[in-house]
C-alpha positions in Angstrom: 65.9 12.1 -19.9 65.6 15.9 -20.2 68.1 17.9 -23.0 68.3 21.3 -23.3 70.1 23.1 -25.8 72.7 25.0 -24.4 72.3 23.8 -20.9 73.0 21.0 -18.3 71.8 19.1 -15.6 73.6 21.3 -13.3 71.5 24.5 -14.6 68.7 22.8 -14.7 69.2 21.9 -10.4 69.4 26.0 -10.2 65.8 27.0 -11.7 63.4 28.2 -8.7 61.2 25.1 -8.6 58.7 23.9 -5.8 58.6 20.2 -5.1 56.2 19.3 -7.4 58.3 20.9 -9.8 61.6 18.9 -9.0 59.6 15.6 -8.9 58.4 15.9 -12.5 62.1 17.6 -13.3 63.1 13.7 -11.5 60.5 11.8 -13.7 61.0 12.8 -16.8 65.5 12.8 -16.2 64.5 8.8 -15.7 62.4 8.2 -18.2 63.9 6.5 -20.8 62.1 8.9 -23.7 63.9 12.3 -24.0 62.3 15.2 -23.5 63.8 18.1 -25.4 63.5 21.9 -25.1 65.1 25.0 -26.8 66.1 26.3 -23.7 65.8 26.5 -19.6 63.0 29.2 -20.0 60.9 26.4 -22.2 61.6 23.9 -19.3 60.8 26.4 -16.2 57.2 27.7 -18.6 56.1 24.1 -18.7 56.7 23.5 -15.1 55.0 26.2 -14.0 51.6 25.9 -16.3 51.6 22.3 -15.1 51.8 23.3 -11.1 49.2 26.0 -12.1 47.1 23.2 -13.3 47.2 21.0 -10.4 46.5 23.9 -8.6 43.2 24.9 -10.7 42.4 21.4 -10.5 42.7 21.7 -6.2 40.6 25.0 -6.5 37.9 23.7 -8.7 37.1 20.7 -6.2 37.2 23.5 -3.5 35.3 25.9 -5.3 31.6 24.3 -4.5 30.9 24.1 -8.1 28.6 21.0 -8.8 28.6 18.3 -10.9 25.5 18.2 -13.5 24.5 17.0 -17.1 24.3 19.6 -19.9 20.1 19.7 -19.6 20.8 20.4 -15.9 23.6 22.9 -15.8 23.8 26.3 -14.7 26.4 29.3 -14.4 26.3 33.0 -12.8 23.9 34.6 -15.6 25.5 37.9 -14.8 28.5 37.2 -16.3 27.4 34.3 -18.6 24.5 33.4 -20.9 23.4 29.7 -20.7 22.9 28.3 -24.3 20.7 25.8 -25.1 22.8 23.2 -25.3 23.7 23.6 -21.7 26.6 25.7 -22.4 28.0 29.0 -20.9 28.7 32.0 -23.4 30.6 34.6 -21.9 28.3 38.1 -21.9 29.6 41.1 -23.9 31.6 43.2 -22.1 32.8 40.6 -19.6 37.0 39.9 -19.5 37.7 36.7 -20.2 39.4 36.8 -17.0 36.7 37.5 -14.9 34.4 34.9 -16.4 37.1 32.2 -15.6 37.9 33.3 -11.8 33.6 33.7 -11.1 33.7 30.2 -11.4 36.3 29.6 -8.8 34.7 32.7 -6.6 31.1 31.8 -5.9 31.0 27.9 -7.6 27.7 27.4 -5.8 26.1 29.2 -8.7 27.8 26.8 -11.1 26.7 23.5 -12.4 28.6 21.1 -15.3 29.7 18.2 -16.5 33.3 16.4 -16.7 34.5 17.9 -19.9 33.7 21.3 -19.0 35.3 21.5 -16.0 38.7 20.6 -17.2 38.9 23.3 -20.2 37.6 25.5 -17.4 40.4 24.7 -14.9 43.0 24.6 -17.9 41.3 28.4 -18.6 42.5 29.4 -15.0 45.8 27.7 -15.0 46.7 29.6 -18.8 45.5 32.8 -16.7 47.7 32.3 -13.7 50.6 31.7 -15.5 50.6 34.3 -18.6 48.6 37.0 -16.8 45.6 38.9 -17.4 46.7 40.9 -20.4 48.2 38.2 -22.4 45.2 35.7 -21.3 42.1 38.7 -22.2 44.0 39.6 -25.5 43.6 35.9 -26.9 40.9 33.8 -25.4 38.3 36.1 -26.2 34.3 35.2 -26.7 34.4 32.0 -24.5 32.0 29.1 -24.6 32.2 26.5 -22.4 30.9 23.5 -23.5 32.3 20.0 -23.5 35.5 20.2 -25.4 34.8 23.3 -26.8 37.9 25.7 -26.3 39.7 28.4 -27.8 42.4 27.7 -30.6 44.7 29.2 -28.6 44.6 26.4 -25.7 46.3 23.5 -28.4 46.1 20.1 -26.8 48.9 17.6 -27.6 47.7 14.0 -27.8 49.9 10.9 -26.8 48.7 7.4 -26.0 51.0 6.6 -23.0 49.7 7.1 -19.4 53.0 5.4 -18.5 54.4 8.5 -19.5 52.3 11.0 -17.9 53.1 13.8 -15.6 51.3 16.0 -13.0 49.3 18.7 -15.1 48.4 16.2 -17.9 44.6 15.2 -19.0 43.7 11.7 -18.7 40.8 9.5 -19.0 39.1 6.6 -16.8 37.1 4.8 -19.2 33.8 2.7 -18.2 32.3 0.4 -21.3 29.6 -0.8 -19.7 28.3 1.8 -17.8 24.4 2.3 -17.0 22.5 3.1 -20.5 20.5 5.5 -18.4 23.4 7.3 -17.4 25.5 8.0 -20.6 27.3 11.2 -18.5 29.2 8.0 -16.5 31.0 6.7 -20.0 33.9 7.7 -18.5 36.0 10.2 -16.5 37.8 12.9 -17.8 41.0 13.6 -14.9 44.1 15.9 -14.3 46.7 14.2 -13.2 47.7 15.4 -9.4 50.7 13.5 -8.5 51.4 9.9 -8.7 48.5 7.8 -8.0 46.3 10.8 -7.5 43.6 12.1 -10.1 40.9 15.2 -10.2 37.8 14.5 -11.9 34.6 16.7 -11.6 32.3 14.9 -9.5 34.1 12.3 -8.3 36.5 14.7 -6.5 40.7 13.6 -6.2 41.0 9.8 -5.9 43.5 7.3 -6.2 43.3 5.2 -9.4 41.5 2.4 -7.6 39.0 4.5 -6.1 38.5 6.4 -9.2 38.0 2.8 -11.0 35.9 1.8 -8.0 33.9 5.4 -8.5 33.1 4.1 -12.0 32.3 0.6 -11.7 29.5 1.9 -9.1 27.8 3.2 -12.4 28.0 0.0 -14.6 25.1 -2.0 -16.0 23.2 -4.2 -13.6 25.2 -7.6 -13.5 28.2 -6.2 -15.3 31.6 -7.6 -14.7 33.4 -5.3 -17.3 35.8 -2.8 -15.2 36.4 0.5 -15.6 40.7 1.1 -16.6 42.7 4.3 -16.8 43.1 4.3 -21.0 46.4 5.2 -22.4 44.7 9.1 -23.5 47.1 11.3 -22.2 46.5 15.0 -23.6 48.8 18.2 -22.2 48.7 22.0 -23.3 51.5 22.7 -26.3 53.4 24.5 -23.7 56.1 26.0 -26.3 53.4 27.2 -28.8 51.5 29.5 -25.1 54.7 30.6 -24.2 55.0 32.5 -26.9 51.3 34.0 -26.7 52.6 37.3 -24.7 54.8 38.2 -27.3 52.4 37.6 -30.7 49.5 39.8 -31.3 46.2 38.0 -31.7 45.7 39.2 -35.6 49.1 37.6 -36.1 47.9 34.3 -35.1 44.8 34.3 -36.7 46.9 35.1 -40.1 48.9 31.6 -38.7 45.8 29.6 -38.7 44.2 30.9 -42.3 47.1 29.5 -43.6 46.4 25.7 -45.4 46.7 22.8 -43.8 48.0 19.8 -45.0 46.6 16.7 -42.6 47.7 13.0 -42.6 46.6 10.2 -40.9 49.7 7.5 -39.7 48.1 4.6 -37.4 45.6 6.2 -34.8 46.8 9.0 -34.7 46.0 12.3 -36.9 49.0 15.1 -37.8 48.3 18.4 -39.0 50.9 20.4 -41.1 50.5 24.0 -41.0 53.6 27.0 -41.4 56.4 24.6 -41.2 55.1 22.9 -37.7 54.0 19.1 -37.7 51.7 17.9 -35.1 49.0 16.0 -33.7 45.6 17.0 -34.4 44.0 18.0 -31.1 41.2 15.0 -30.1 39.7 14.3 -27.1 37.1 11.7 -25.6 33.6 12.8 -24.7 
């Protein structure tokens, strides 16, 4: 169920929301967890990063942008230096902004891996939905590689694919997959809608053709599926919202404060200025 302080259902049925909206507005009022937000602006931010993110994630796999291992990838050297490692530094002088929407405007001159692409499309999402001013002001000197990202895009970790939404990161897992092809240990996917996934390279699938996809790259004789693991990782959608209104010396004054972290179960908290919660982690 959703709960809003100071609001109801009724207000809720009066935001502006597209259909993907009210379907995830539908899923989460009958789930049985409750989902609770400080106030209809909270709800309607979250809404619209996740649509921006299925859209990304639409644009990405229509961008012509290839699939490729680190040792083989390649970017637009005007705007980005390729590293060593296979990564993409953004050049001096370019805007953030720019960097991100190259990618989606000539993707033919673009080549990564799994990982990559989905900070990449969570980059452009952020972008669409805060604007180019908040967006240049705080994602600044970008790398892409693997799950490298800017401390400003906070991932929240859950273990519940049951519970995941349109918008959220999740991951196909293959434990047996071809030793010679260690890039195929799994498959790092935006959820799309229900029973439809994004994953670089593979392209939007169903969960059995994703599973199917994977298998395809197992060891020779191996009977060891592929399965959708329960990894489920989303933006922290309250702590961006309020990125337009804080400068970017006032959250790196946030982050130099200590840290007190603790490990219950699996899982890994982080206490920092008053605020409990998960330590960001994510599967190569």
């Amino acid at each position: 169920m959703i709960n809003i302080t100071g609001s109801n259902a009724g207000q809720i049925s009066q935001l502006p929301l597209t259909e993907l909206q009210r379907s995830i507005v539908r899923q989460k009022e009958n789930s049985p967890e409750v989902y609770r937000y400080p106030s209809l602006k909270a709800l309607q931010f979250e809404l619209d990063l996740r649509a921006n993110i299925v859209q990304a994630a639409k644009d990405l796999n229509d961008s012509g942008a290839s699939f490729a291992v680190f040792k083989k990838s390649r970017c637009n050297e005007r705007l980005w230096t390729r590293t060593e490692a296979g990564g993409f530094k953004l050049r001096p002088g370019v805007l953030p902004s720019d960097g991100i929407r190259d990618i989606y405007a000539n993707g033919e001159l673009y080549a990564f891996e799994c990982a990559t692409a989905i900070v990449i499309l969570l980059y452009k999402a952020v972008l669409d939905t805060l604007g180019e001013a908040t967006f240049n002001r705080h994602f600044r000197d970008l790398l892409l590689y693997d799950w490298t990202y800017d401390n400003d895009l906070r991932l929240i970790t859950l273990y519940s694919y049951v519970e995941a939404y349109p918008g959220d990161i999740l991951y196909f897992e293959n434990p047996d997959h071809d030793d010679d092809r260690p890039e195929w240990q799994g498959e790092n996917v935006i959820k799309m809608a229900d029973d439809q996934y994004f994953g670089h390279g593979v392209g939007i699938e169903t969960k059995a053709d994703m599973i199917e996809a994977l298998n395809g790259t197992r060891n020779p004789g191996s009977t060891k599926s592929a399965f959708l693991s329960d990894l489920v990782n989303h933006p922290d959608f309250n702590y961006l919202m309020t990125l337009p209104s804080r400068s970017r010396e006032s959250l790196l004054a946030d982050r130099a404060e200590p840290a007190v972290v603790a490990r219950i179960g699996t899982a890994v908290y982080v206490y920092r200025n008053h605020n409990m919660r998960k330590q960001d982690r994510m599967l190569l």
